[in-house]
N, CA, C and O of each residue as an XYZ file, in Angstrom:
360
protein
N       0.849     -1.173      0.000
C       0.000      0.000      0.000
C       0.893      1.235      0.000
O       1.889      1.369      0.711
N       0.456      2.062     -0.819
C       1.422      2.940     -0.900
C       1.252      4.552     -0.306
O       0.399      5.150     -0.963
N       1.851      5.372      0.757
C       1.750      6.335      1.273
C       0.165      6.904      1.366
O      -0.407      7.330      2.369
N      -0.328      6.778      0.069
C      -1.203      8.187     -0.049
C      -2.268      6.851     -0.192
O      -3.187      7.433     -0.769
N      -2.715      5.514     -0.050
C      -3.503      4.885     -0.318
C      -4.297      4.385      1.228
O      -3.876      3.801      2.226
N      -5.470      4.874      0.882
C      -6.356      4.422      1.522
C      -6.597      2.672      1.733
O      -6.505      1.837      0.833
N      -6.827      2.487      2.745
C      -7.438      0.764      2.966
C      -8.435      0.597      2.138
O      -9.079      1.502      1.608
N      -8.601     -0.648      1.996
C      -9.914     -1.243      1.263
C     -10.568     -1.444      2.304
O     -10.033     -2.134      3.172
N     -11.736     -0.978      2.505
C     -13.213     -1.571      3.488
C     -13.647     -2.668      3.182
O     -14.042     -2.530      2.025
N     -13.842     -3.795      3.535
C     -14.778     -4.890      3.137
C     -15.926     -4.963      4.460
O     -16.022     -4.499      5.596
N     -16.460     -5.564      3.837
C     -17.823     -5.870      4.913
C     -17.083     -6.376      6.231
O     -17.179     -5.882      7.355
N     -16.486     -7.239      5.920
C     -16.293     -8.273      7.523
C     -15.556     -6.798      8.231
O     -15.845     -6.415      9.364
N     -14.814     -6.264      7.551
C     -13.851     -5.086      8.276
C     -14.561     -4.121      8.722
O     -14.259     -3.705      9.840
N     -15.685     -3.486      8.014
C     -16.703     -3.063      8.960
C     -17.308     -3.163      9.831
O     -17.635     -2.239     10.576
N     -17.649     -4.516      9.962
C     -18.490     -4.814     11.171
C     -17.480     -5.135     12.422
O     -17.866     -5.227     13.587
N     -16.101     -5.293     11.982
C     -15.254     -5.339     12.988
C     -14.554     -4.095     13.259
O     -13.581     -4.288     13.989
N     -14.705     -2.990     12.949
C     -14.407     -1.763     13.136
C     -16.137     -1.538     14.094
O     -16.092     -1.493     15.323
N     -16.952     -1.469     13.664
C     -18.102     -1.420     14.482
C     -18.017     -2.482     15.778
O     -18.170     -2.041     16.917
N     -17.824     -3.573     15.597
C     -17.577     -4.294     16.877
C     -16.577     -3.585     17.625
O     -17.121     -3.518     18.727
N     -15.680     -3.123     17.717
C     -14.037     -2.449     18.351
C     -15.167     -1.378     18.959
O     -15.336     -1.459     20.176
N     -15.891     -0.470     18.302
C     -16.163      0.668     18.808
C     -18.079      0.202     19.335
O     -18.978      1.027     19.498
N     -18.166     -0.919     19.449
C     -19.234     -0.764     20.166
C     -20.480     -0.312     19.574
O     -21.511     -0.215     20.241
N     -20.379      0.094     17.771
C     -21.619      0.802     17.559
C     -22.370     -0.334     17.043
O     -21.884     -1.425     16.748
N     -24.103      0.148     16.920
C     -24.955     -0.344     15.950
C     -24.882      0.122     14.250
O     -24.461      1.243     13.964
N     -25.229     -0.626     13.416
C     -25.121      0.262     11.916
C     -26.092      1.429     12.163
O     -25.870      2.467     11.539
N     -27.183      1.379     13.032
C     -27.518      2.861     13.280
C     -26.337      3.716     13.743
O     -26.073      4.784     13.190
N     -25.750      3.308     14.595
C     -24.861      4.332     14.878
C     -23.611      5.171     14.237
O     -23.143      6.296     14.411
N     -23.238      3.767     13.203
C     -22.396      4.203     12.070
C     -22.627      5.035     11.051
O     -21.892      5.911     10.595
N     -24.475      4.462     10.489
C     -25.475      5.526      9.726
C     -25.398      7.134     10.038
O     -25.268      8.055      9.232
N     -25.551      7.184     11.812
C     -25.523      8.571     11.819
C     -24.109      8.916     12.056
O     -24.113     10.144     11.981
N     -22.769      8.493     12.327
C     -21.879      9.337     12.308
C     -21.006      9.669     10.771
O     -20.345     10.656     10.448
N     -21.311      8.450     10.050
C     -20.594      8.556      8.644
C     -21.896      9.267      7.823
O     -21.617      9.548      6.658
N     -23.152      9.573      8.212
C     -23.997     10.402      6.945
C     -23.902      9.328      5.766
O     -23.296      9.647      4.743
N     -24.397      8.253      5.864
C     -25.013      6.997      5.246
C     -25.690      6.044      5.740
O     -25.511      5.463      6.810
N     -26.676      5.839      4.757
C     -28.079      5.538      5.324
C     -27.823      4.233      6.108
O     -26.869      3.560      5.718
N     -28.474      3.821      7.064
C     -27.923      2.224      7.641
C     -28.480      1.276      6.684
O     -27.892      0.195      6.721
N     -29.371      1.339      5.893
C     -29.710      0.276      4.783
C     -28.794     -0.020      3.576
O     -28.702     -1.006      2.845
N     -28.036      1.368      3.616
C     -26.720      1.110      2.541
C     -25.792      0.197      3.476
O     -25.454     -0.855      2.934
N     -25.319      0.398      4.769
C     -24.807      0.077      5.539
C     -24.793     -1.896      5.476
O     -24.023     -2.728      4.996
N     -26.029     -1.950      6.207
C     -26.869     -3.028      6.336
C     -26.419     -4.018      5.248
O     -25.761     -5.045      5.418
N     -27.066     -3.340      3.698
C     -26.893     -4.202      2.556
C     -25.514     -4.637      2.391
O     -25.244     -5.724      1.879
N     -24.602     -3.792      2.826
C     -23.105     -3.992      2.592
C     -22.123     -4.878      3.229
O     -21.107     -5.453      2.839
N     -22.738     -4.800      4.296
C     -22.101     -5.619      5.498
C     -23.043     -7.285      5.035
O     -22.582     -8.379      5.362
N     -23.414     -7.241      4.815
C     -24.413     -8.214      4.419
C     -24.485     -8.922      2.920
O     -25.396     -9.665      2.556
N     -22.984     -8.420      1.887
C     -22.732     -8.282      0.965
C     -24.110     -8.532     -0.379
O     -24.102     -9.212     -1.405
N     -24.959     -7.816      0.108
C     -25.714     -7.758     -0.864
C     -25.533     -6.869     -2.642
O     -25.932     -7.123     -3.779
N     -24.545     -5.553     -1.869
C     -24.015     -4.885     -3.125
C     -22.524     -4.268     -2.794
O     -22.296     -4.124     -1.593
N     -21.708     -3.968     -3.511
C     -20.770     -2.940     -3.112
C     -21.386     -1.618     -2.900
O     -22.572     -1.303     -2.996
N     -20.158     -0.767     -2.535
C     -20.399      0.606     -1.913
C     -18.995      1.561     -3.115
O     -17.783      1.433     -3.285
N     -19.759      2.196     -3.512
C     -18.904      3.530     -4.037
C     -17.359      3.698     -3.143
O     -17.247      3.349     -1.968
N     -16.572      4.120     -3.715
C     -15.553      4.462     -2.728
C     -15.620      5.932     -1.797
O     -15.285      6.269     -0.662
N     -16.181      6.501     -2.844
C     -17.100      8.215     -1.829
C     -17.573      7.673     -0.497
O     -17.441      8.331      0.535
N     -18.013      6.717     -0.517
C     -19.147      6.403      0.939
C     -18.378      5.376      2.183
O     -18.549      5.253      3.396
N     -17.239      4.586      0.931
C     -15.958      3.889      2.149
C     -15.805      5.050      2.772
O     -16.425      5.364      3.788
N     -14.854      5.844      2.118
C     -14.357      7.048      2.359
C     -14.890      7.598      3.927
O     -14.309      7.707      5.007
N     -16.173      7.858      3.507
C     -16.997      8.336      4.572
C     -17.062      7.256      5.575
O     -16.447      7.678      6.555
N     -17.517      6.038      5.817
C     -17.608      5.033      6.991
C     -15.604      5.035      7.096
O     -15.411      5.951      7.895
N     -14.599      4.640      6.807
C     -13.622      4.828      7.013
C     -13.476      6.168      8.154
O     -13.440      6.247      9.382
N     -13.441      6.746      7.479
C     -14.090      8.368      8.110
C     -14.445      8.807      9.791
O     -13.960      9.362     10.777
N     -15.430      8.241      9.383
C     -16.234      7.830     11.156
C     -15.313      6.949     11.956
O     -15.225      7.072     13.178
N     -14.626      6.062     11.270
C     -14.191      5.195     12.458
C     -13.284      5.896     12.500
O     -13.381      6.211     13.686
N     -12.078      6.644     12.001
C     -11.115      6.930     12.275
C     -11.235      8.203     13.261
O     -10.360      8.409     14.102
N     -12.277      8.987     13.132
C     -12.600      9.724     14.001
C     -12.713      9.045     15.645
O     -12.126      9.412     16.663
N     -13.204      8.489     15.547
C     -13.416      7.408     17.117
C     -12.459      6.754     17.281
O     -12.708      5.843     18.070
N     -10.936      6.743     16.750
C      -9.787      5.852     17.025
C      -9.809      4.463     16.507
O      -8.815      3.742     16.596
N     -11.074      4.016     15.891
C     -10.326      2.946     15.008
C     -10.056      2.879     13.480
O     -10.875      3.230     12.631
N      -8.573      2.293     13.174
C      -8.308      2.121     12.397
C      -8.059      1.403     11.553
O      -8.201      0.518     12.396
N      -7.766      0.770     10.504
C      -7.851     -0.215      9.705
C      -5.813     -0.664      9.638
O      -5.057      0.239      9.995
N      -5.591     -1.147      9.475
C      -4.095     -1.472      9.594
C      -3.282     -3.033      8.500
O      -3.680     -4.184      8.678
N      -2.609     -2.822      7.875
C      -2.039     -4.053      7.751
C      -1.372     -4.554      8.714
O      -0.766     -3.798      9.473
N      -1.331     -6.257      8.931
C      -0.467     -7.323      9.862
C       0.480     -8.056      8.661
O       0.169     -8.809      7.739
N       1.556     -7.586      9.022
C       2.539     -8.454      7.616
C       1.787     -9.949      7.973
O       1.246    -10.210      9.047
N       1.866    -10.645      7.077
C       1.529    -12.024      6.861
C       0.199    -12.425      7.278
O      -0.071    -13.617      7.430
N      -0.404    -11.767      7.416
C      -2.169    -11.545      7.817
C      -3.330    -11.044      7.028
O      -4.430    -11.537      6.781
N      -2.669     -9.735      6.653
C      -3.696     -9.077      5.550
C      -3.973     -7.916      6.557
O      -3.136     -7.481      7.348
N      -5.602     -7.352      6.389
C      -5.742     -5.830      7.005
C      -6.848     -6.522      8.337
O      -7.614     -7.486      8.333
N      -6.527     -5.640      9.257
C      -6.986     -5.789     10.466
C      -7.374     -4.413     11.020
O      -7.004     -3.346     10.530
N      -8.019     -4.528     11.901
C      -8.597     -3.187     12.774
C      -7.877     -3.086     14.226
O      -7.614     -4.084     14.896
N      -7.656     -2.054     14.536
C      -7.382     -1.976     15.708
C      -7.679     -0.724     16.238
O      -8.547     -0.122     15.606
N      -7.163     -0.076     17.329
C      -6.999      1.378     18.021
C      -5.556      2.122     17.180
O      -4.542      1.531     16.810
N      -5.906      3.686     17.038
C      -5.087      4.091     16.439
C      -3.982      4.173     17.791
O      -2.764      4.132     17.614
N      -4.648      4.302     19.227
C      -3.471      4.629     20.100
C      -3.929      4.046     21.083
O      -5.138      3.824     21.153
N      -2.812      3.554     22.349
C      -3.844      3.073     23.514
C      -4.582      4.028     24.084
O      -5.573      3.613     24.685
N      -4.435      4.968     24.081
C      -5.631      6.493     25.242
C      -6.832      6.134     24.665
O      -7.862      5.933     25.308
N      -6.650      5.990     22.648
C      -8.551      5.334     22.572
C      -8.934      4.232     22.839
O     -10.134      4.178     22.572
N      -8.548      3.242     23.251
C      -9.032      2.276     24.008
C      -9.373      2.551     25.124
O     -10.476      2.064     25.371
N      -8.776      3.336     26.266
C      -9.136      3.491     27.296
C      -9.859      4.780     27.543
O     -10.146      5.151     28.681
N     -10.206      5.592     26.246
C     -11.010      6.473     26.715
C     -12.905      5.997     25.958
O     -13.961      6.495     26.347
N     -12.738      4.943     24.860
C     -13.751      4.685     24.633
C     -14.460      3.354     24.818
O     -15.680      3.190     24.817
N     -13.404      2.308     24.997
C     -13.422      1.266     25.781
C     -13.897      0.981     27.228
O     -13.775     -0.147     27.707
C-alpha cells in the first residue's frame, strides 16, 4: 500500500471496526452520513459501496480511534489508532 492509499473496506472489516467501537449500523449511519440500509446491505454483501461512501464510513471510524491497519503475513486488520482510545472509549 502505498503512502497516499487508503485501505480497502470490506464488509467483515466493517463490522469489525463497528464491533471495536461498540456501535450499531444505526450508529455508524448517523456518524458517517449513510443511510444504515446502505450500511446493512453492505455488510451483508448484498451490493458494493462507491468508494465516496468507504471514504466516509472509514471516516467515522477513524474519528473514534479505530483504524484499519495491515499485519505483515495476515492481511488488514482493525485496531486502536493509540492506547488512550481504548481506554477512553473502551
Amino acid at each position: 500500500m502505498g503512502q497516499d492509499a487508503r485501505p480497502i473496506l470490506t464488509p467483515a472489516l466493517c463490522r469489525a471496526a463497528r464491533g471495536l467501537l461498540d456501535w450499531t449500523q444505526a450508529d455508524l449511519a448517523e456518524r458517517s452520513e449513510v443511510s444504515r440500509s446502505t450500511i446493512r446491505d453492505y455488510e451483508g454483501s448484498r451490493h458494493d459501496i462507491h468508494r465516496a461512501t468507504a471514504a466516509q464510513l472509514l471516516r467515522a471510524f477513524e474519528d473514534q480511534g479505530a483504524v484499519l491497519v495491515h499485519v505483515e503475513g495476515h492481511g488488514l486488520g482493525v485496531c486502536w489508532k493509540n492506547q488512550d482510545d481504548a481506554v477512553a472509549t473502551g
